[in-house]
C-alpha positions in Angstrom: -31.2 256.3 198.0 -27.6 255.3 199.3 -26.5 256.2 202.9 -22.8 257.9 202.3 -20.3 258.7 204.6 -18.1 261.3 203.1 -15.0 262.0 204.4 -14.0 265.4 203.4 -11.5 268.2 205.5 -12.2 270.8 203.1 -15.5 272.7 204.7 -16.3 274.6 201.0 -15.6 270.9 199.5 -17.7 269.1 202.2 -20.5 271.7 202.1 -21.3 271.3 198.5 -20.8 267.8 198.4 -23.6 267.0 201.0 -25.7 269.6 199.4 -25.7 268.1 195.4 -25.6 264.7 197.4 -28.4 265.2 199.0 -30.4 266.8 196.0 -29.8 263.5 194.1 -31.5 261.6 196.6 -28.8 260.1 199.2 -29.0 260.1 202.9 -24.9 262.0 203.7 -22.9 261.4 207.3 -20.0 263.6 207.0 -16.8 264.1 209.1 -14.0 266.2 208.2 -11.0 264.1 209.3 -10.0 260.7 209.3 -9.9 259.6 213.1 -13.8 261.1 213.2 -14.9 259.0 209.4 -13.5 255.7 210.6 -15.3 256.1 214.3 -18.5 257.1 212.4 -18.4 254.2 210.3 -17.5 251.6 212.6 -20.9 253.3 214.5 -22.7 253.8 211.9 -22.6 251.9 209.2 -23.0 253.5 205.7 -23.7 251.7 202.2 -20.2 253.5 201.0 -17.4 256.0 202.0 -16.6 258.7 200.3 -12.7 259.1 201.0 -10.5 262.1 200.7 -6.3 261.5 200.6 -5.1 264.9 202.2 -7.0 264.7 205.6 -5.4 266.8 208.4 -4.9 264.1 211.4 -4.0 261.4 209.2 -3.0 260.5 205.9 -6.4 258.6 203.2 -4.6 255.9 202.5 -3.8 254.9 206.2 -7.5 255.3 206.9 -9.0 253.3 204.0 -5.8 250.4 205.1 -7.3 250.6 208.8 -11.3 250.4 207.4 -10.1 247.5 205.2 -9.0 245.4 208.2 -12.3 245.6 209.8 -14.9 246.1 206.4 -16.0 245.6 203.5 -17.8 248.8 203.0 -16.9 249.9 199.4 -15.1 253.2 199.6 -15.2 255.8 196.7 -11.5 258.2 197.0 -12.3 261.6 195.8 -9.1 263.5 196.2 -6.7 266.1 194.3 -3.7 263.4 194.4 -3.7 262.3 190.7 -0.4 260.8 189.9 -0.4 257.5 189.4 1.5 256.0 192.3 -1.1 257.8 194.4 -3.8 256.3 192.7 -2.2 252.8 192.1 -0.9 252.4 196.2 -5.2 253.3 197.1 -6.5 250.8 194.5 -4.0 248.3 195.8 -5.0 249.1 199.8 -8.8 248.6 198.9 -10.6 251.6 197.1 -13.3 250.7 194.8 -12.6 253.5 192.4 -11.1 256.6 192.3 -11.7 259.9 191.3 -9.4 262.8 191.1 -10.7 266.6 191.7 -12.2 268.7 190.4 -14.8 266.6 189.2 -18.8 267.4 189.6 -21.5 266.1 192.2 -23.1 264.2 188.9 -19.9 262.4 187.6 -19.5 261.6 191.8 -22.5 260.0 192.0 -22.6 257.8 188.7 -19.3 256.4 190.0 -20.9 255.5 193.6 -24.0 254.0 192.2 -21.6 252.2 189.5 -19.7 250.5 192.7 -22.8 250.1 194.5 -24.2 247.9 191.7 -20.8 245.9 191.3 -20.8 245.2 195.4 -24.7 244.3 194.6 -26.0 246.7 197.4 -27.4 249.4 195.0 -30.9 250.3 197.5 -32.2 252.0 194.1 -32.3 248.2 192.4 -35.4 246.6 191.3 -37.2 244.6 194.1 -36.0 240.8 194.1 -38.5 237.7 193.7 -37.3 234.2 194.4 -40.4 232.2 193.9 -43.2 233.7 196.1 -40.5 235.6 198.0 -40.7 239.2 196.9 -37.8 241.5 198.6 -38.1 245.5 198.2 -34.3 247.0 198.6 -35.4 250.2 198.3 -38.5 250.1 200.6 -37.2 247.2 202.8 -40.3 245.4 202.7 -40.6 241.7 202.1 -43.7 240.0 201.2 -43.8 235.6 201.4 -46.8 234.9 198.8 -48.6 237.6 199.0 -48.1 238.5 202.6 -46.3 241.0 204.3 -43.1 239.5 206.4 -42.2 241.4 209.5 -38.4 241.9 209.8 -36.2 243.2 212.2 -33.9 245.8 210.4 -30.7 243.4 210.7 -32.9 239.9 209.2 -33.4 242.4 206.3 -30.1 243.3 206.1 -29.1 239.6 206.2 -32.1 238.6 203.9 -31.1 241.3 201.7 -27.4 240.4 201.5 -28.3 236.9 200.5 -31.2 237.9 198.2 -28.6 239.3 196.2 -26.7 236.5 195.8 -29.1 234.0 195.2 -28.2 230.4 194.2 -24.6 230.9 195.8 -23.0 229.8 198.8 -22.4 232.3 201.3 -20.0 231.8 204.1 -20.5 233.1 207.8 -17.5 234.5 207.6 -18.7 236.7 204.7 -21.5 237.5 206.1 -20.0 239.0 209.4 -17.5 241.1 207.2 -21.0 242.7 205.1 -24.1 242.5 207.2 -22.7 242.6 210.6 -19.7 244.8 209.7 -17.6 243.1 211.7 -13.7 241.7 210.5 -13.0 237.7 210.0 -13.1 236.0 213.6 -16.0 237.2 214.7 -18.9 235.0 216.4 -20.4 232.4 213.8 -23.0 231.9 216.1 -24.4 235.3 215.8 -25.5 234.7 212.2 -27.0 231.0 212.9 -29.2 232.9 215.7 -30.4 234.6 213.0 -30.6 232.9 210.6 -32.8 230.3 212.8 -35.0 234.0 213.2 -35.3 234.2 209.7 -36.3 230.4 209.0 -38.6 230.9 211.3 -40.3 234.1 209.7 -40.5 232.7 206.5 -42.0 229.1 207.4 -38.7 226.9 206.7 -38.4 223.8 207.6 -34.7 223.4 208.7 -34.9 219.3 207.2 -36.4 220.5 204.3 -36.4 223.9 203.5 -38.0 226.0 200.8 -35.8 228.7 200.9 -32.9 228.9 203.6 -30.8 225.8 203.2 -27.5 225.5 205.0 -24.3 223.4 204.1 -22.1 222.3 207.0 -18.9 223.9 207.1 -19.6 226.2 203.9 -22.1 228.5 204.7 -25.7 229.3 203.3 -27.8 229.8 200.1 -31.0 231.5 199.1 -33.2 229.7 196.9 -36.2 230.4 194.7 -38.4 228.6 196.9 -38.4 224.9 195.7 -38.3 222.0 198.9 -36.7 219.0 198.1 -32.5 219.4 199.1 -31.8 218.3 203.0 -29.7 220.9 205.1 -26.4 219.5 205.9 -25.7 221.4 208.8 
Protein backbone atom coordinates (compact mmCIF):
# COMPACT_ATOMS: atom_id res chain seq x y z
CA UNK A 1 0.00 0.00 0.00
CA UNK A 2 1.52 3.37 -1.29
CA UNK A 3 0.23 6.79 0.19
CA UNK A 4 -0.57 9.00 -3.15
CA UNK A 5 -1.21 12.42 -3.49
CA UNK A 6 -3.06 12.97 -6.68
CA UNK A 7 -3.22 16.14 -8.09
CA UNK A 8 -6.13 16.17 -10.38
CA UNK A 9 -8.72 19.49 -11.31
CA UNK A 10 -11.01 17.43 -13.23
CA UNK A 11 -13.72 16.23 -10.29
CA UNK A 12 -15.13 13.13 -12.76
CA UNK A 13 -11.14 12.45 -13.38
CA UNK A 14 -10.28 12.87 -9.64
CA UNK A 15 -13.35 10.83 -8.49
CA UNK A 16 -12.53 7.74 -10.35
CA UNK A 17 -9.05 7.91 -9.80
CA UNK A 18 -9.32 7.75 -5.86
CA UNK A 19 -11.96 5.18 -6.26
CA UNK A 20 -9.80 2.35 -8.60
CA UNK A 21 -6.84 3.69 -6.43
CA UNK A 22 -8.22 2.89 -3.57
CA UNK A 23 -9.68 -0.58 -4.72
CA UNK A 24 -5.97 -1.61 -5.54
CA UNK A 25 -4.89 -1.06 -2.18
CA UNK A 26 -3.36 2.64 -1.79
CA UNK A 27 -4.03 5.11 0.82
CA UNK A 28 -5.19 8.66 -1.86
CA UNK A 29 -4.79 12.53 -0.58
CA UNK A 30 -6.21 14.49 -3.34
CA UNK A 31 -6.42 18.18 -4.21
CA UNK A 32 -7.75 19.65 -7.25
CA UNK A 33 -5.28 22.49 -7.97
CA UNK A 34 -1.78 23.09 -7.78
CA UNK A 35 -1.39 25.76 -4.96
CA UNK A 36 -3.63 23.17 -2.59
CA UNK A 37 -1.19 19.63 -3.98
CA UNK A 38 2.06 21.41 -3.20
CA UNK A 39 0.75 22.77 0.47
CA UNK A 40 -0.57 19.15 1.05
CA UNK A 41 2.56 17.69 0.32
CA UNK A 42 4.86 19.88 1.96
CA UNK A 43 2.21 18.84 5.13
CA UNK A 44 1.80 15.72 4.40
CA UNK A 45 4.17 13.89 3.02
CA UNK A 46 3.12 11.15 0.46
CA UNK A 47 5.28 8.16 -1.00
CA UNK A 48 4.43 9.76 -4.71
CA UNK A 49 2.46 12.55 -6.55
CA UNK A 50 0.27 11.97 -8.99
CA UNK A 51 0.55 15.26 -11.22
CA UNK A 52 -1.83 16.64 -13.75
CA UNK A 53 -0.35 19.54 -16.43
CA UNK A 54 -3.65 21.65 -17.08
CA UNK A 55 -4.48 22.66 -13.39
CA UNK A 56 -6.56 25.84 -13.13
CA UNK A 57 -4.39 28.25 -10.71
CA UNK A 58 -1.20 27.27 -12.10
CA UNK A 59 0.43 25.61 -14.83
CA UNK A 60 1.92 21.30 -13.87
CA UNK A 61 5.09 21.95 -14.82
CA UNK A 62 5.60 25.04 -12.56
CA UNK A 63 4.27 23.00 -9.68
CA UNK A 64 6.37 19.80 -10.16
CA UNK A 65 9.64 22.79 -10.80
CA UNK A 66 8.59 24.36 -7.34
CA UNK A 67 8.20 20.50 -5.52
CA UNK A 68 11.55 19.75 -7.09
CA UNK A 69 13.33 22.52 -5.21
CA UNK A 70 12.19 21.41 -1.91
CA UNK A 71 11.79 17.16 -2.64
CA UNK A 72 12.55 14.35 -3.75
CA UNK A 73 9.15 12.72 -3.70
CA UNK A 74 8.82 10.86 -7.07
CA UNK A 75 6.02 12.36 -9.03
CA UNK A 76 3.98 10.35 -11.63
CA UNK A 77 2.32 13.30 -14.57
CA UNK A 78 -0.94 11.91 -15.74
CA UNK A 79 -2.18 14.45 -18.13
CA UNK A 80 -3.89 14.93 -21.74
CA UNK A 81 -0.66 16.99 -22.99
CA UNK A 82 1.04 14.39 -25.28
CA UNK A 83 3.24 16.11 -27.61
CA UNK A 84 6.54 15.67 -27.10
CA UNK A 85 7.86 18.97 -26.04
CA UNK A 86 5.29 18.72 -23.31
CA UNK A 87 6.41 15.60 -22.27
CA UNK A 88 10.23 16.21 -22.81
CA UNK A 89 10.25 20.03 -20.77
CA UNK A 90 8.31 17.61 -17.54
CA UNK A 91 10.96 14.80 -17.73
CA UNK A 92 13.60 17.47 -17.90
CA UNK A 93 11.98 19.50 -14.66
CA UNK A 94 11.88 16.17 -12.56
CA UNK A 95 8.88 13.74 -13.33
CA UNK A 96 9.61 10.26 -12.90
CA UNK A 97 7.45 9.07 -15.77
CA UNK A 98 4.72 10.16 -17.66
CA UNK A 99 1.59 9.12 -18.82
CA UNK A 100 -0.70 10.65 -21.23
CA UNK A 101 -4.74 10.25 -20.96
CA UNK A 102 -6.85 8.40 -21.39
CA UNK A 103 -5.12 5.60 -19.85
CA UNK A 104 -6.77 3.12 -17.06
CA UNK A 105 -6.52 2.97 -13.18
CA UNK A 106 -4.49 -0.54 -13.81
CA UNK A 107 -1.91 0.75 -16.47
CA UNK A 108 -1.69 3.98 -13.57
CA UNK A 109 -0.87 1.98 -10.97
CA UNK A 110 1.82 -0.47 -12.65
CA UNK A 111 3.67 2.74 -13.65
CA UNK A 112 3.54 4.13 -9.80
CA UNK A 113 4.60 0.86 -8.30
CA UNK A 114 7.33 0.69 -11.30
CA UNK A 115 8.77 4.23 -9.94
CA UNK A 116 8.22 3.26 -6.50
CA UNK A 117 10.62 0.20 -6.93
CA UNK A 118 13.30 2.33 -8.97
CA UNK A 119 13.29 5.21 -5.94
CA UNK A 120 13.45 1.84 -3.64
CA UNK A 121 10.42 2.97 -1.42
CA UNK A 122 7.97 0.35 -2.89
CA UNK A 123 5.93 -0.37 0.98
CA UNK A 124 4.60 -3.59 -0.86
CA UNK A 125 8.48 -5.00 -1.02
CA UNK A 126 9.61 -8.00 0.76
CA UNK A 127 10.72 -7.30 4.40
CA UNK A 128 14.64 -6.63 4.60
CA UNK A 129 17.17 -8.69 6.83
CA UNK A 130 20.71 -7.51 7.41
CA UNK A 131 22.06 -10.08 9.63
CA UNK A 132 19.69 -10.48 12.65
CA UNK A 133 18.10 -7.14 11.70
CA UNK A 134 14.71 -7.99 10.16
CA UNK A 135 12.81 -4.68 8.77
CA UNK A 136 9.00 -5.02 7.62
CA UNK A 137 8.20 -2.06 4.94
CA UNK A 138 4.96 -2.96 4.66
CA UNK A 139 4.05 -3.47 8.34
CA UNK A 140 6.79 -1.11 9.74
CA UNK A 141 7.87 -3.49 12.20
CA UNK A 142 11.50 -4.22 13.00
CA UNK A 143 12.68 -7.08 14.87
CA UNK A 144 16.81 -7.11 16.24
CA UNK A 145 17.37 -11.08 16.73
CA UNK A 146 14.32 -12.16 17.36
CA UNK A 147 13.01 -9.21 19.25
CA UNK A 148 10.64 -6.64 18.55
CA UNK A 149 12.36 -2.95 18.23
CA UNK A 150 10.24 -0.08 19.17
CA UNK A 151 10.44 2.84 16.73
CA UNK A 152 9.28 6.08 16.52
CA UNK A 153 7.51 6.55 13.11
CA UNK A 154 10.46 8.92 11.75
CA UNK A 155 13.60 6.20 13.07
CA UNK A 156 11.61 3.90 10.79
CA UNK A 157 11.39 6.07 8.17
CA UNK A 158 15.13 6.78 8.58
CA UNK A 159 15.88 3.02 9.29
CA UNK A 160 13.85 2.25 6.36
CA UNK A 161 15.51 4.68 3.97
CA UNK A 162 18.92 3.21 4.77
CA UNK A 163 17.70 -0.42 4.88
CA UNK A 164 17.22 0.06 1.40
CA UNK A 165 20.36 1.02 0.61
CA UNK A 166 22.38 -1.19 2.44
CA UNK A 167 26.23 -1.31 2.11
CA UNK A 168 26.18 2.34 0.61
CA UNK A 169 27.10 5.64 1.86
CA UNK A 170 24.44 7.85 2.52
CA UNK A 171 24.90 11.52 2.98
CA UNK A 172 22.90 13.84 5.50
CA UNK A 173 22.22 15.81 2.96
CA UNK A 174 20.31 13.01 1.16
CA UNK A 175 18.74 12.00 3.86
CA UNK A 176 17.06 15.43 4.70
CA UNK A 177 15.95 15.67 0.98
CA UNK A 178 14.02 11.87 1.47
CA UNK A 179 13.26 11.08 5.09
CA UNK A 180 12.91 14.47 6.46
CA UNK A 181 11.49 16.05 3.26
CA UNK A 182 13.25 18.88 3.59
CA UNK A 183 15.54 20.74 0.52
CA UNK A 184 19.66 20.82 0.75
CA UNK A 185 20.69 23.26 3.69
CA UNK A 186 18.74 21.96 6.17
CA UNK A 187 20.03 21.09 9.85
CA UNK A 188 22.70 18.10 9.72
CA UNK A 189 22.22 17.86 13.24
CA UNK A 190 18.70 16.78 13.05
CA UNK A 191 19.61 13.47 11.48
CA UNK A 192 22.78 12.78 13.96
CA UNK A 193 20.05 13.18 16.89
CA UNK A 194 18.61 10.54 15.37
CA UNK A 195 20.66 8.68 14.32
CA UNK A 196 22.29 8.61 17.98
CA UNK A 197 18.24 7.38 18.80
CA UNK A 198 18.58 4.73 16.60
CA UNK A 199 22.16 3.44 17.77
CA UNK A 200 20.77 3.44 20.80
CA UNK A 201 17.68 1.22 19.95
CA UNK A 202 19.49 -1.23 18.27
CA UNK A 203 22.50 -1.76 20.82
CA UNK A 204 25.40 0.02 18.74
CA UNK A 205 28.32 0.78 19.88
CA UNK A 206 29.29 4.13 18.25
CA UNK A 207 33.43 2.87 18.47
CA UNK A 208 32.45 -0.27 17.18
CA UNK A 209 29.31 -0.69 15.69
CA UNK A 210 27.35 -3.73 14.39
CA UNK A 211 25.18 -2.00 12.29
CA UNK A 212 25.18 1.95 12.11
CA UNK A 213 28.62 3.12 11.22
CA UNK A 214 29.29 6.65 10.27
CA UNK A 215 32.10 8.19 8.06
CA UNK A 216 33.15 11.86 8.86
CA UNK A 217 32.28 14.17 6.38
CA UNK A 218 30.42 11.49 3.97
CA UNK A 219 27.59 10.35 5.65
CA UNK A 220 26.29 6.85 6.96
CA UNK A 221 25.94 3.15 6.05
CA UNK A 222 23.80 0.21 7.12
CA UNK A 223 25.44 -2.94 7.50
CA UNK A 224 24.54 -6.62 7.87
CA UNK A 225 25.44 -6.67 11.35
CA UNK A 226 29.20 -7.62 11.51
CA UNK A 227 31.49 -5.39 14.37
CA UNK A 228 34.89 -4.93 13.50
CA UNK A 229 35.13 -1.15 11.23
CA UNK A 230 35.68 2.08 13.71
CA UNK A 231 33.27 5.03 13.07
CA UNK A 232 35.14 7.94 11.74
CA UNK A 233 33.05 10.53 12.74
Amino acid sequence: MARLLLVEDDPEIRRALIRALTELGHVVLHAADGMTGLAMAHRDPVDLVVLDLGLPDVDGVEVLRMLRSVSATPVVVATARDDEAAIVGALHHGADDYLCKPFGAAHLDARIRAVLRRAGTDPTAAPITLGGLRIDLTTRQVTLDGRPVELTPREFDLLGYLATRAGTVVTKQELLRHVWRQPTGGADKTVDVHLSWLRRKLGDDARNPRYLHTLRGVGVKLTAGEPGERDRS
